[in-house]
C-alpha positions in Angstrom: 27.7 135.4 86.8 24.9 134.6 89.2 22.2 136.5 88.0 19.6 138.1 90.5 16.5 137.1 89.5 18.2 132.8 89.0 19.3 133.3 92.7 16.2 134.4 94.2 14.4 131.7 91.9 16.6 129.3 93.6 16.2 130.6 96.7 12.7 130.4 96.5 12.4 126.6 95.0 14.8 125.4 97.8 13.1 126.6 100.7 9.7 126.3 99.3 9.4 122.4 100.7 10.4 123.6 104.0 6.7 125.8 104.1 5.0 122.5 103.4 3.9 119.5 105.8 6.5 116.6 105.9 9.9 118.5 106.0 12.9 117.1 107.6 15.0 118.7 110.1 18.4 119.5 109.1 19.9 116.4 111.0 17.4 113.9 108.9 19.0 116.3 105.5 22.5 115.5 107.1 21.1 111.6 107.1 20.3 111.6 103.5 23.3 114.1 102.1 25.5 111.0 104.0 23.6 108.3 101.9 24.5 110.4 98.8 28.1 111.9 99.2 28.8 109.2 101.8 33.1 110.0 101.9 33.3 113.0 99.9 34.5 115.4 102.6 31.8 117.4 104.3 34.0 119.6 107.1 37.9 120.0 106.9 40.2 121.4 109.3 44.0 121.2 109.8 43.8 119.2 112.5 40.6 116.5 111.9 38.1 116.0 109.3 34.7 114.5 108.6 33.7 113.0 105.5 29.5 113.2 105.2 29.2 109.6 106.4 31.4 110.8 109.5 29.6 113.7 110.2 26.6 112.0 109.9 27.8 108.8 112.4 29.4 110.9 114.9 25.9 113.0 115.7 24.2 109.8 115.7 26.4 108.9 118.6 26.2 112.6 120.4 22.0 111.7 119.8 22.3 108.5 121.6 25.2 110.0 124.7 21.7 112.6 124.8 19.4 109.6 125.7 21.9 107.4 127.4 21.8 110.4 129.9 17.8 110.6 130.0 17.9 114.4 128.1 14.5 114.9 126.9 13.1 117.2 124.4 13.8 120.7 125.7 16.4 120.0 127.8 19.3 122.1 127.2 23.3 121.7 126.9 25.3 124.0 126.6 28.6 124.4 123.9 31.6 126.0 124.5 34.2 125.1 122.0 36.3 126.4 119.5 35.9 126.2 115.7 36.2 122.5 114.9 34.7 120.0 112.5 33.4 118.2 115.8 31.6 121.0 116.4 28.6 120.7 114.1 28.4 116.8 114.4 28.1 117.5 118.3 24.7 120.4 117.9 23.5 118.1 114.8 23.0 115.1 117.1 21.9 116.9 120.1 19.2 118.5 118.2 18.4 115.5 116.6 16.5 114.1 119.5 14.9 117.3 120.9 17.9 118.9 122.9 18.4 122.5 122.9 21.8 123.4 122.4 23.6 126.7 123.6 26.4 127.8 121.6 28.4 129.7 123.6 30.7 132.7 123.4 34.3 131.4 123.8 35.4 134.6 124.1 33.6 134.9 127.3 35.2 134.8 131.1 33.8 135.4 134.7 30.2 137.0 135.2 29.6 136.8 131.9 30.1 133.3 131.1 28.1 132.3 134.3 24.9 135.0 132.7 25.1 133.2 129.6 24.9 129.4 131.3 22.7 130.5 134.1 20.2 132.3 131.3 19.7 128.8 130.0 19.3 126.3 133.0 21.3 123.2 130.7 21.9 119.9 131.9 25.1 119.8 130.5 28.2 121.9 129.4 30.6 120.3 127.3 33.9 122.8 126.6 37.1 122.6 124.5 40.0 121.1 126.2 41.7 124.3 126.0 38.7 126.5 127.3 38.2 124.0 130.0 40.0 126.7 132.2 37.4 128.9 132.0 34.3 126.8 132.8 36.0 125.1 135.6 36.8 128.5 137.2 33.2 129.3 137.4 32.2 125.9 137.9 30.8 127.0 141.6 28.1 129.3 140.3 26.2 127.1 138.6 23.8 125.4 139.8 24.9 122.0 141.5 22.7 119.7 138.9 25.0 121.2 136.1 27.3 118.3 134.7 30.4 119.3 132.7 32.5 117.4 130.2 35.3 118.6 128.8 36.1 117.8 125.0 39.8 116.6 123.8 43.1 115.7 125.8 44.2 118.3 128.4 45.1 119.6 131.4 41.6 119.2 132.9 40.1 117.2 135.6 36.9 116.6 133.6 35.6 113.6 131.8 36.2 113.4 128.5 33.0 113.7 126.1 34.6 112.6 123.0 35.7 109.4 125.1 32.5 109.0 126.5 30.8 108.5 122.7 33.3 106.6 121.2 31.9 103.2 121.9 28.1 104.5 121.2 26.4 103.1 118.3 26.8 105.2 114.2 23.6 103.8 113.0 20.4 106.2 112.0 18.3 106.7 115.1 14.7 105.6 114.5 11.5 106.8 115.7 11.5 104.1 118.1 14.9 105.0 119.8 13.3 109.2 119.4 11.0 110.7 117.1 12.3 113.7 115.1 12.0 116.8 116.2 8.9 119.3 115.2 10.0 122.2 112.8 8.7 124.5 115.3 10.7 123.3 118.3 13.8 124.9 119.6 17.3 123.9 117.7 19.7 126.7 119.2 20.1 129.6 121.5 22.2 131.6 120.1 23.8 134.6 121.7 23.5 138.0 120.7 23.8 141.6 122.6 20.2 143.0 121.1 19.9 146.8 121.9 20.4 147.0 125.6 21.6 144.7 128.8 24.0 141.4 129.4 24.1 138.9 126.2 20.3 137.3 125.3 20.1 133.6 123.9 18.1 134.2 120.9 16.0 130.7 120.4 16.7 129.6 116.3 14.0 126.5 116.0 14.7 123.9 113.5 12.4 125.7 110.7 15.1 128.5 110.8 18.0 126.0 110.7 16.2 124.5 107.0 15.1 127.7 105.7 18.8 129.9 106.4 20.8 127.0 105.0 18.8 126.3 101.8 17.8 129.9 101.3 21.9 130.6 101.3 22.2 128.0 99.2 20.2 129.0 96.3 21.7 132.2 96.7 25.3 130.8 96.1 24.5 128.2 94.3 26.4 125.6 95.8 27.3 122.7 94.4 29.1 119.9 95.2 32.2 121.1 93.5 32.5 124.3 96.3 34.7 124.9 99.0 33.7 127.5 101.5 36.3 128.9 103.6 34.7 129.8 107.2 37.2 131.5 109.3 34.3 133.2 111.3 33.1 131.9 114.4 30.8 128.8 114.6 29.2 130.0 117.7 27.5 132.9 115.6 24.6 132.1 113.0 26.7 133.4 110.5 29.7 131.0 110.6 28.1 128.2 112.6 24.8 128.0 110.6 24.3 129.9 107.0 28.4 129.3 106.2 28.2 125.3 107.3 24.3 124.7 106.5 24.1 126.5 102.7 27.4 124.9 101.6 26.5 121.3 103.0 23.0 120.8 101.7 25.2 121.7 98.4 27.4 119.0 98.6 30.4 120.5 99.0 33.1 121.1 101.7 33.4 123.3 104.5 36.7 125.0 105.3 37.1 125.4 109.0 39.6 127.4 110.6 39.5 128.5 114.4 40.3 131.9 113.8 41.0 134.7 110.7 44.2 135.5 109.8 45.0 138.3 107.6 48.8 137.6 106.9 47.7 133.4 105.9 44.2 134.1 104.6 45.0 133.9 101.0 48.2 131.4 100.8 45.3 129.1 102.4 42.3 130.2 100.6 44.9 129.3 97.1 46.1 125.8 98.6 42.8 124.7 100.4 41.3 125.4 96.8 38.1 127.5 98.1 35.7 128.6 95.6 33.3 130.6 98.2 34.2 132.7 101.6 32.0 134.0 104.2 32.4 137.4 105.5 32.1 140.2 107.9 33.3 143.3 107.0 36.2 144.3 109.1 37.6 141.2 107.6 37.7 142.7 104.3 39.0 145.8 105.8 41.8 144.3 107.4 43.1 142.3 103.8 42.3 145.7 102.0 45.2 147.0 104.8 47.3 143.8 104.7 50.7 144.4 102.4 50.2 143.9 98.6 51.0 140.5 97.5 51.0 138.0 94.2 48.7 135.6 96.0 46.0 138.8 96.1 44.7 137.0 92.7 45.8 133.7 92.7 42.7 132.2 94.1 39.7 130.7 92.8 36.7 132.0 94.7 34.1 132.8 92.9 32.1 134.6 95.3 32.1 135.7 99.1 29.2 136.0 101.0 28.8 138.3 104.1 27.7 141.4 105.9 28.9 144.7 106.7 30.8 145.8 103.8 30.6 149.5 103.7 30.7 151.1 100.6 34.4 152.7 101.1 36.0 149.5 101.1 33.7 147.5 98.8 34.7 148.4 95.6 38.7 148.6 96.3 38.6 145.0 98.0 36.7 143.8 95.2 39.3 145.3 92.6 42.8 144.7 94.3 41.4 140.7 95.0 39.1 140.2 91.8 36.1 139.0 93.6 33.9 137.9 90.7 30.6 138.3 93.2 29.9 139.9 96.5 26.6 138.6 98.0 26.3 141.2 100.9 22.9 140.8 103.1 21.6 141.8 105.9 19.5 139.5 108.8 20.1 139.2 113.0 19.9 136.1 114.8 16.4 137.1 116.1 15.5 139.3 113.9 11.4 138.6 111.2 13.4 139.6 108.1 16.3 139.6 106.2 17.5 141.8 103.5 20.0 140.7 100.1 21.7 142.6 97.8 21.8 140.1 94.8 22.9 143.2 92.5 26.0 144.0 93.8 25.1 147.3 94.9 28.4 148.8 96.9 27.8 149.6 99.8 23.8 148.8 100.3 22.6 146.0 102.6 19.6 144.9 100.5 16.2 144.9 99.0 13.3 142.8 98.6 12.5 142.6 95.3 8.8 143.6 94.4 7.6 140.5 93.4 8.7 139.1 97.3 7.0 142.3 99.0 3.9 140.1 100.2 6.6 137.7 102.3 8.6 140.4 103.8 7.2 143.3 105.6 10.1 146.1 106.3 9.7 149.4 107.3 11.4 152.5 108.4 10.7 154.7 111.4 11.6 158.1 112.3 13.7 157.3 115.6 13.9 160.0 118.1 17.6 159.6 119.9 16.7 161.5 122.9 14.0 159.2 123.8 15.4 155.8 122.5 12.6 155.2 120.6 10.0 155.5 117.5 8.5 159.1 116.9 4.6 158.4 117.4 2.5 161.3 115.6 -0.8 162.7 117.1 -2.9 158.9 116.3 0.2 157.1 118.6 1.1 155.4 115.2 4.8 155.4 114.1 5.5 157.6 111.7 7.4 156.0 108.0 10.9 157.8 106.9 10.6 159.6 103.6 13.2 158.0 100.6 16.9 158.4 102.3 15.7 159.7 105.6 17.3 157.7 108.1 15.1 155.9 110.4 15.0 152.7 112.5 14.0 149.5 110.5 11.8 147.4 112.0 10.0 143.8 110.8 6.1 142.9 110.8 6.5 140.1 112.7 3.3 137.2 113.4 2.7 135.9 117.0 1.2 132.3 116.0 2.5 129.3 116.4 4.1 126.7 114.0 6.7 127.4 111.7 6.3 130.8 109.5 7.7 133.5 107.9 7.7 136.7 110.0 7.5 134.3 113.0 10.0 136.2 116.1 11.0 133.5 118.1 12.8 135.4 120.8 14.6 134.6 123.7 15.5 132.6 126.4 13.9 135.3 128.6 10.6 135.9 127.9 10.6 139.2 129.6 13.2 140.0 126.9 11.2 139.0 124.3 8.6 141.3 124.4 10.7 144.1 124.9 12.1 143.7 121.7 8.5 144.2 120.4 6.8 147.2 119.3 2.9 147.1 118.9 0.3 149.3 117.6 3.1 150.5 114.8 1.1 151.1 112.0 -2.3 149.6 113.4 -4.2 148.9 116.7 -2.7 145.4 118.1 0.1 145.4 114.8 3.8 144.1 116.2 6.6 144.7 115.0 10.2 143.2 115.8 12.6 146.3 116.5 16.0 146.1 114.8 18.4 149.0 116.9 19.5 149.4 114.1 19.5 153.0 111.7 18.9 152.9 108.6 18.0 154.5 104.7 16.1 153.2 102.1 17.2 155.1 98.4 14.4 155.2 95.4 15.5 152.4 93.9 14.6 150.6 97.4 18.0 149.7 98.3 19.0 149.8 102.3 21.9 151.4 103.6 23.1 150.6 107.4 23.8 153.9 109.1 24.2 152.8 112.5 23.4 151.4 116.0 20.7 152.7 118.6 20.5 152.2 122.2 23.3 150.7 124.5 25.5 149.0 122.0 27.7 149.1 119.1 29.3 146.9 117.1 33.6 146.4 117.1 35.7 143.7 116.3 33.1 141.9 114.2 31.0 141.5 117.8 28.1 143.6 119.3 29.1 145.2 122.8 26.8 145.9 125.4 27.9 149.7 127.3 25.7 148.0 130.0 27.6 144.6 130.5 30.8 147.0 129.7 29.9 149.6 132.5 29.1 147.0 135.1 32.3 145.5 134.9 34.3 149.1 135.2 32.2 149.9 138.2 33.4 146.5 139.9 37.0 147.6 139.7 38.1 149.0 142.9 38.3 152.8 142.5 35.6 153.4 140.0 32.9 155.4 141.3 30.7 155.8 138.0 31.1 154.2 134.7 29.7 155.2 131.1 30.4 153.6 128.3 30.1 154.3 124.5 31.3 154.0 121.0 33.6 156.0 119.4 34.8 155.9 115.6 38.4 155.2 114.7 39.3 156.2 111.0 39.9 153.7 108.5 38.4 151.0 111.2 35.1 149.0 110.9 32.5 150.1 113.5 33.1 151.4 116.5 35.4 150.4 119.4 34.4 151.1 123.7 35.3 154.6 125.0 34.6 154.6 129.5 34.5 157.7 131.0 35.1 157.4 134.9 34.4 158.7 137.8 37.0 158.1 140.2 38.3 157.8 143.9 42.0 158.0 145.2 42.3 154.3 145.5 41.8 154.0 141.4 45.4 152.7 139.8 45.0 152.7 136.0 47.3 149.3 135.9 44.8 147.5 138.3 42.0 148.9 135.9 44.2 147.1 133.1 44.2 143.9 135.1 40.4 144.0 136.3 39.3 144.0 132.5 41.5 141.6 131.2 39.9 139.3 133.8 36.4 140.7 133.3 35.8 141.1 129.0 36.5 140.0 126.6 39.1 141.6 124.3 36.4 143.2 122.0 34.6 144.8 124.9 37.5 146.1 126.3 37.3 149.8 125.9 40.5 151.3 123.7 39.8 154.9 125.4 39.5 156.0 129.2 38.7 159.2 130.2 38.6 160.7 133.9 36.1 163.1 134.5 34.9 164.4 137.4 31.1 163.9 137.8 28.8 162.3 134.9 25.8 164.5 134.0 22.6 162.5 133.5 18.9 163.5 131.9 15.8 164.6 134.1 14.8 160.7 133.6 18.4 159.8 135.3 19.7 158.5 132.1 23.3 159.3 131.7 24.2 162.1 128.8 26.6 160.1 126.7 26.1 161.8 123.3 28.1 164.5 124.9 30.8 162.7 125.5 30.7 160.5 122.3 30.6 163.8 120.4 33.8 164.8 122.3 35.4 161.1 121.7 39.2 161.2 122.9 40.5 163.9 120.9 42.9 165.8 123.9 42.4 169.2 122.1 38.2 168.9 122.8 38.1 168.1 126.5 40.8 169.0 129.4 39.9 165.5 131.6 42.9 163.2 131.4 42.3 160.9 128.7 44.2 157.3 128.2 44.5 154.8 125.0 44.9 151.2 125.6 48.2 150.5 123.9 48.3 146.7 123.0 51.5 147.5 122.0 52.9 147.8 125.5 50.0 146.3 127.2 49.2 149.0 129.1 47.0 152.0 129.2 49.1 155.2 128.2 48.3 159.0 128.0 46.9 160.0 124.9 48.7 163.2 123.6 48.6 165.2 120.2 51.0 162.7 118.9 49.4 159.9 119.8 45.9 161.2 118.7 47.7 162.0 115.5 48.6 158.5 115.1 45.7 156.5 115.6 43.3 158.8 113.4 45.9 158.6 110.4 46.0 154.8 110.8 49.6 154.6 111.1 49.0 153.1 114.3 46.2 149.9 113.9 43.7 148.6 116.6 
């Protein structure tokens, strides 16, 4: 069993070089790892595989297609592909010579691809073969100087990227050629919804790349004999960074699949030989649901690593699968701190450990819900939640430069940045990096997620902006007004989009159907419709959506036609008593 105290220790002693002068960035670790392991297999998919040398040779040849076509440091391409061993050799090389690379949604269509390109003025944009559809439909809103490169055989009239670096030379670049990157710089913009407003590109520099990957590792322990199955999706710091970086400065072999699949999960966890998997917790919800069956236990895992188990499914998944280990943690793309529960606590997020108190500076706030923010008593100073009062966390963060612990790096938008800062917290000119997120610390100083503030919530393993959600409602012809919110489901994970709209008499609830197909992707796409006639908003014009969250889209609480978005028939449906009675028993799944 890995202890708690040996995995912080290891934690600790991995990352501890990274603090110091003279670290490499993780494309210089690749470098070396490919000197060590050389042909031992570093990422494996069904369809393609790289050995460490492989990975190491094809980002030296992605590093030099960067040069070849003058990128400087800065610079920026952007990354829309699916799941793929490819897919790390292509950021890993970029990177390498100072590129910024944006990994991109590929879930994302229409306006809101072209927000999340246009946020991030690239140079480039290379896409999967099969998502070349997408970027060449909004090709014409982006800015003329964008070029874009398709990766893989297709149906596409773009040139081919993979092609284009095939002849390129595998050798180590020297400093001559481009010197490596500073630990400071920019690696990644990585998207993520924040608290309010259209996707942000959260900048992850190249200190954060070193210190997630090694910190993971020590708290896995990986080793060259692991196998980590990553079914999650690489465009996320979870399964494109801490699953691939943790397990590969270990030595051992990544797992990749494009997507998760309940019904295969285990039959190719068994017969891909996986010792570790990375997690969200819906997934564990949805193999908790999954029909009983022999392979349950037939694996070898040792340990899954993850966030956002809650506490009512913990403990059965962990029993019905014989998980030896859950490593459950807590961190956001953005966010100053991170939070681990090396105990095994069911259901809590974290703790930091007294003797790491001085590196991580966490505190709760009393959060007042009317107001969307901080309760401020009579000195202007936030005021601290009591033991299991539920406040909003928030991270000490330190403005300097260079690469540091508490550092926020923010966003593409610096505008965005500093609204996700709160200052004079505890202390004249203090700031403080705001989470969104509710939370309760118990006496033993374990933290429990309670729940989302502001404009989003999180569904489908994703974080959806009511904001980006509304917008597109109110573009459909026939909406007049459009609010958005979450709304629980029983026995689901989060909580999925509820609109209630305001109308006209050209509205046609199969054209709405269309319109958001076209316009969100399917996590944002909301399960529950409700007509009202007029939205009430606040004195400050802010609409009043705790209302109608309270109400949700039970048909015995309000009298407005309400509809449910029945993937079943693909098409949205009246929701009745029966219906209602259905989906809050679970015998009907979304």
């Amino acid at each position: 069993m890995n202890s708690p105290l040996k995995a912080w220790t290891r934690a600790l002693e991995l990352t501890a070089p990274i603090e110091r002068a003279g670290a490499q960035c993780l494309p210089l670790v690749i470098d070396a790892l490919a000197e060590r392991h050389a042909g031992s297999p570093a990422l494996a998919a069904r369809e393609s595989s790289l050995t460490y040398r492989e990975l190491a040779e094809l980002a030296h040849r992605y590093g030099r297609w960067a040069l070849q076509h003058s990128l400087a440091e800065g610079h920026v391409v952007a990354l829309l592909l699916p799941n793929c061993p490819e897919y790390m050799a292509i950021w890993l090389g970029l990177t390498r010579v100072g590129v910024v690379v944006a990994l991109l949604n590929t879930n994302l269509t229409g306006d809101a691809l072209v927000h999340a390109i246009n946020i991030v003025s690239p140079r480039h944009v290379i896409a999967g073969a099969a998502l070349s559809t997408a970027l060449r439909s909004i090709r014409g809103r982006l800015a003329p100087s964008v070029h874009c490169w398709a990766h893989g055989a297709g149906e596409h009239d773009l040139p081919r990227i993979d092609t284009a670096v095939g002849g390129l030379d595998v050798a180590a670049l020297t400093e001559s050629e481009r010197a490596p990157p500073a630990l400071d710089a920019r690696a990644l913009y990585i998207y993520t919804s924040g608290t309010t407003g259209l996707p942000k590109a959260a900048a992850v520099s190249h200190f954060r790349l070193l210190q997630w990957s090694h910190w993971f590792a020590g708290l896995m322990r990986t080793t060259t004999g692991d196998r980590m199955y990553n079914c999650l999706p690489m465009y996320h710091s979870i399964g494109g960074v801490v699953a691939t970086g943790a397990t590969l400065v270990g030595g051992g072999t990544v797992v990749v699949r494009e997507r998760f699949s309940a019904r295969e999960f285990w039959a190719d966890v068994i017969a891909e030989r996986c010792t570790l998997f990375q997690y969200i917790g819906e997934l564990c919800r949805y193999l908790l649901a999954s029909p009983p069956h022999p392979d349950d236990t037939r694996h070898a895992l040792r340990l899954c690593c993850g966030n956002g188990l809650r506490a009512e499914v913990w403990e059965p998944f962990k029993a019905r699968f014989r998980i030896p280990q859950i490593l459950e943690y807590y961190a956001a793309t953005e966010g100053s701190f991170s939070l681990y529960n090396c105990e095994g606590r069911p259901g809590a997020i974290g703790r930091i450990p007294p003797f790491l108190s001085h590196r991580m500076s966490v505190a709760l706030v009393k959060h007042d819900e009317a107001l969307g923010a901080p309760v401020r008593d009579a000195a202007g100073h936030c005021v601290r939640c009591e033991p299991n009062e539920i406040g909003e966390a928030l991270g000490e963060v330190t403005d300097g430069s260079g690469a540091a612990r508490g550092r926020f790096e923010g966003y593409a938008d610096a505008r965005a940045s500093q609204q996700k800062l709160l200052r004079d917290v505890f202390a004249p000119g203090d700031a403080w990096y705001r989470t969104g997120d509710l939370m309760r610390r118990d006496e033993q100083g374990f933290f429990y997620f309670v729940d989302r503030v502001g404009d989003t919530f999180r569904w489908k393993g994703e974080n959806v902006s009511t904001s980006e959600v509304s917008a597109a409602l109110a573009s459909c012809a026939g909406v007049a007004e459009a609010a958005v919110y979450g709304v629980r489901v029983p026995h689901t994970e989060g909580r999925c989009g509820m609109a209630a709209l305001v109308v006209t008499p050209a509205f046609d609830l199969e054209q709405l159907q269309r319109h958001v197909r076209a316009q969100l992707p399917e996590y944002a796409r909301p399960l529950f419709v409700r007509l009202v006639a007029a939205l009430e908003l606040t004195g400050t014009f802010k609409l009043k959506k705790q209302e109608l969250a309270a109400q949700g889209y039970d048909p015995q609480a309000c009298t407005d036609p309400l509809y449910f978005d029945d993937r079943r028939v693909g098409a949205y449906v009246r929701l009745d008593g029966p219906l209602y009675q259905q989906l809050t028993s679970g015998a009907l799944k979304v």
